[in-house]
C-alpha positions, 0 to 999 in steps of 0.5 A: 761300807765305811767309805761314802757310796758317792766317793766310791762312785766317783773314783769308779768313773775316774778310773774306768772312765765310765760316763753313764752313771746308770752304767757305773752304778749297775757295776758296783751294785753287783759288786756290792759296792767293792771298787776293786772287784767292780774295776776287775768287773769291767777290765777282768784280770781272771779271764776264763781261768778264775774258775780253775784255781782254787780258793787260797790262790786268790790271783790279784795283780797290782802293779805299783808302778805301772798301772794302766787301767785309768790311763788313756787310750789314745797316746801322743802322737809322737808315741802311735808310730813306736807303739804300733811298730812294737805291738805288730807280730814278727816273723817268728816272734810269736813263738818264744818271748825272752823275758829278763824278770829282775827279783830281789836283786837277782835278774832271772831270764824266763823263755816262753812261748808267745801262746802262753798265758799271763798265768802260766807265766806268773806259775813259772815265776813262783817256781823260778822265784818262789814269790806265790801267784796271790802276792806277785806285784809285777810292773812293765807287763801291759798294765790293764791288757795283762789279764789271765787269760791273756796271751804273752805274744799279744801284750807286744812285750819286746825281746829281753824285756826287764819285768820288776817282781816283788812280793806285796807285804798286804793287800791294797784295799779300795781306800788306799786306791782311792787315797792314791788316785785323789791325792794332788801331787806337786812338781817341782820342774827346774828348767834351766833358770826357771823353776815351776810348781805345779800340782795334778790330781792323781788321774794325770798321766806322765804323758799329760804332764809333759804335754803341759810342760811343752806350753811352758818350755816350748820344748816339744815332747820328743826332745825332753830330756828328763831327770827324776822320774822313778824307773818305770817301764811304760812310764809316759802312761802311768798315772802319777798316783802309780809312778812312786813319786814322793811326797810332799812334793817331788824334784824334776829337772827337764832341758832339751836333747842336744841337737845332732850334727850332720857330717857331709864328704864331698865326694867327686865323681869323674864323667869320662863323656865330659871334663867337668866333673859331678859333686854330689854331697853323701850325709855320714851315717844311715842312709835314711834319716830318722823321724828325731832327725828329720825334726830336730833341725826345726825350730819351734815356734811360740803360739802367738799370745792371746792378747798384745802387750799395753793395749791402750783401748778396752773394746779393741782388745777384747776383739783382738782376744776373740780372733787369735782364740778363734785361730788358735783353738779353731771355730769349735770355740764360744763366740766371746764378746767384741767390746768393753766390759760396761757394754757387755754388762748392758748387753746381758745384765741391764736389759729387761728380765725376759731379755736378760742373759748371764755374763761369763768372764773368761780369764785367761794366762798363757803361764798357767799349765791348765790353759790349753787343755781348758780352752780345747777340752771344757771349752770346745766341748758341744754341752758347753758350747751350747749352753754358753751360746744359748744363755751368756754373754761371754767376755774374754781377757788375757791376764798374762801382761801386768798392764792388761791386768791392771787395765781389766781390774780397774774396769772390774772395779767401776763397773762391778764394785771394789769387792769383784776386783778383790775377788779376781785379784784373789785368784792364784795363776796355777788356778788359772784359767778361770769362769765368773758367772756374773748374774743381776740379783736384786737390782746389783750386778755382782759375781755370782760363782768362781769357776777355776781351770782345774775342774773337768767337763761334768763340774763346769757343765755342772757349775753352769747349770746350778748358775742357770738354775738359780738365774732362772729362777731370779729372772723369773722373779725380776720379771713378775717385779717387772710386771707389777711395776708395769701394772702399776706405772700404767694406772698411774700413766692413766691417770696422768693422761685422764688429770691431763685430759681433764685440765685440758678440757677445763683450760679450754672452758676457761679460754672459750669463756674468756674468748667470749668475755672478751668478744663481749667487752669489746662488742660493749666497748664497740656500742659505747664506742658508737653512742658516745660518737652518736652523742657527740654527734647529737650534741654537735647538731645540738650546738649547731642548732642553739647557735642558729636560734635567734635571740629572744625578744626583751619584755614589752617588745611589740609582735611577740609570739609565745610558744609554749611546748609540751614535751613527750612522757614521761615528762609533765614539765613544758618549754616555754620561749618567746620568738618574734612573730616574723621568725620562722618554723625553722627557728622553733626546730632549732630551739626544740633540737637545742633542747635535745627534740631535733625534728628526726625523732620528734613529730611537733603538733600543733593542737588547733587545727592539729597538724605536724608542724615539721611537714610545713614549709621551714620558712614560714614566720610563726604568724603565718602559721597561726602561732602567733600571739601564743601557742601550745603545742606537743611533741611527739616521737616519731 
């Protein structure tokens, strides 16, 4: 086929919202890849019938205006009650169906019996309106529930029901579907002095589009009165790409129902048992109020907005974000971040590789139309819960007041770089909300992918998983970098700590070898200390002792005693000295003790008889102890 198998294959789950590709793909193969046969496969058309007609009246019903085969299955609830209440059988309802057919501007009035089928009614409308069954185009039957073989008493049609019949001049072929479902379609809403733009994919049912409006206008759904919608039967279900809306965009204008008064008599009832008198107040019109009646009194109010005006601090703001999504989405919401943007970043993209996380930053405004189906279906999705839970740091900011944007792009723009704020102040409001994956590449931190608020739970989930496919992969690569550096910061730190062993070691040489000199200059400086003192001592014994010694006698004086004494080696040289005969011991000991020979360390002896003259008694003269004319004696160590 011309058309690309996985176009064909994505508006085939668009329209039969058939999620198990497996599934989808089995259908259109046995189709041989025709999009209308395989959606007439899935919601058959033909019934049990298709076999008894013949070839050339090929039964095909498309209704322009009303086609239901990709709409909902579940209406607003304001919508249940009304439907419920026209698709209950009746008492005799079922046996005849008045139908009112409105045909090239003639309106034909058909009975049937309720058993009959969709396809005897389309055989009495090509005899009443001579519009062959293969090209009848009717809108305002059932949508998807008027097959062939389906009974008329079992579409729920009302009594005197207006059917629209035209002849299709061709065929529409799966391109033409397919153009029609993918097409985005611009509203232009005017609501009282306000005007909104907005554009849907072909897929958004009228319904949808007024439950958007409801965010905007505060106006509930069953009090909008509109004013441009094409005359379709069964018009909240239709999809826009069914409904006739023009192109390239088309005019709407909606304001609220005008509220009713109520009319109260006061009506006095007498009591003849008592004079005074009962009042009862009786309301004008049914007895029983309406459901329009018992609401529209109401006033509605506004959801409280996401975030305050001017919040002055970052942190407090994010915590007051988390706790009103909380109360306004319930707890099936992500757990969104309570703190600055810098912190979170820390939290997620600054930590080491096995710890770190991606960061999601969730933008949000109360004025785009995308926001609570956003929050409470992509976001409240259990995939997406997961996913954000076990793998993101999500932090959430409310763009809605100019300062708190502002505040936001000025933290975006220290923390991330001028280039991320540029990339958020780029997003347009009518794409709002929107998801930035933020991961940490090659030791930046930037904005890895934009996902915008106009995409369904297969392209977030989708979007999340290609953010994590490659972040895993970085991460992966991060942590092997991370290793290596570690490697090698740990050699180095080893050979820090071995260089610093070895100073220290050899610091301690040094001081050990510098303890010990110094103990051995001082142990020098102690002995010095003590000869110099021993010195002075023995030179203070000296002088003492040369003081004591008597004068020597003069040449030719009478009883002179020589005494020559013969020092110890290695000295040869003698000392000679004469003394008066009657001087004594003690003044020769002196004389050798002046001399540096004190009697302590030298023996002095005499040679004949040989005798230690120290032993004798101090006092003796010298003639007494024989030294007398002259003698020689020696000294001795001791």
């Amino acid at each position: 086929m011309a058309e690309n198998r996985e176009e064909i294959l994505a508006n085939f789950q668009g329209i039969t919202n058939i999620e198990d590709v497996a599934e989808a793909i089995f259908h259109l193969e046995e189709t041989n890849w025709d999009l209308l046969s395989a959606i007439n496969r899935v919601m058959p058309q033909d019934g049990n019938n298709s076999a008894s007609q013949s070839n050339d009246t090929h039964d095909v019903e498309m209704i322009d205006d009303d086609i239901s085969v990709i709409t909902p299955k579940t209406h607003p609830p304001d919508r249940e009650d009304n439907q419920a209440s026209t698709s209950s059988p009746r008492n005799n309802s079922i046996d005849l169906v008045e139908l009112q057919v409105h045909c090239n501007n003639k309106i034909h009035e058909i009975k049937m019996s309720g058993s009959a089928t969709v396809s005897d009614l389309k055989k009495r409308l090509e005899l009443v309106c001579g519009v062959p069954v293969c090209r009848q185009q009717i809108s305002g039957l059932g949508g998807s529930r008027a097959t062939s073989s389906a009974t008329l008493a079992s579409l729920g049609l009302a009594r005197n029901s207006l059917l629209r019949l035209k002849a299709a001049d061709r065929l529409m072929e799966d391109d033409e579907v397919a153009e029609r479902l993918t097409t985005t379609y611009i509203l232009r809403v005017k609501h009282d002095d306000r005007e909104y733009t907005l554009k849907y994919p072909g897929t958004k049912t009228v319904q949808e589009v007024k439950n958007d409006l409801y965010s905007l206008t505060d106006i509930p759904v069953r009090h909008q009165v509109w004013t441009g919608w094409p005359t379709v039967t069964g018009l909240d279900d239709t999809v826009l790409a069914m409904v006739g809306l023009d192109l390239p965009q088309h005019e709407l204008t909606v304001k609220r129902a005008p509220s009713k008064q109520r009319e109260y008599k006061r009506i006095i009832v007498e009591s003849s048992d008592s004079e005074n008198s009962s009042v009862e107040e009786v309301e004008d019109g049914d007895s029983f109020p309406t459901e329009d009646d018992m609401f529209v009194d109401v006033p509605s109010e506004r959801l409280q907005p996401l975030m305050s005006e001017n919040i002055e601090d970052e942190a407090l703001g994010c915590i007051e974000f988390a706790q009103r999504f909380r109360a306004r989405y319930g707890p099936n919401t992500p757990n969104f971040f309570e703190g600055t943007l810098q912190d979170a970043i820390k939290e997620s993209c600054l930590k080491p590789a096995k710890e770190r996380k991606l960061l999601g930053v969730y933008l949000h405004h109360e004025q785009s139309v995308l926001s609570n189906v956003f929050c409470a279906q992509l976001l409240g999705c259990e995939t997406v819960l997961q996913t954000l839970a076990a793998n993101f740091v999500l932090y959430g900011w409310d763009l809605t007041h100019p300062h708190n944007n502002n505040m936001l792009l000025s933290s975006v723009a220290s923390a991330l770089g001028a280039v991320a704020s540029m990339t958020i102040r780029s997003i347009p409001v009518e794409r709002l909300p929107a998801l930035l994956i933020i991961m940490r590449v090659r030791s930046n931190t930037e904005i890895y992918s934009v996902i915008n608020g106009n995409v369904g739970v297969s392209e977030l989930v989708g979007g999340l998983v290609e953010a994590l496919e490659r972040f895993a992969a970085q991460r992966e690569e991060d942590a092997r970098l991370e290793r290596e550096r570690d490697a090698r910061q740990r050699v180095k730190r080893e050979q820090d700590e071995a260089y610093q062993r070895s100073l220290e070691a050899d610091r301690a040489k040094e001081e050990i070898k510098k303890q010990q000199e110094l103990e051995r200059n001082q142990e020098l400086e102690r002995v010095e200390s003590e000869r110099q003192l021993e010195e002075a001592r023995k030179e203070a014994r000296r002088a003492g002792a040369a003081a004591r010694v008597p004068a020597e006698p003069a040449e030719g004086a009478r009883e002179v005693a020589r005494v020559r004494v013969r020092l110890p080696p290695p000295h040869h040289a003698c000392l000679e000295r004469r003394f008066h005969a009657h001087d004594t011991l003690a003044a020769l000991l002196d004389f050798l003790a002046s001399k540096g020979y004190p009697q302590e360390n030298y023996k002095v002896i005499a040679s004949w008889p040989r005798r230690d003259l120290t032993m004798e008694s101090h006092s003796s003269t010298l003639k007494a102890l024989k030294l007398y004319p002259q003698e020689t004696i020696m000294l001795e160590e001791r």
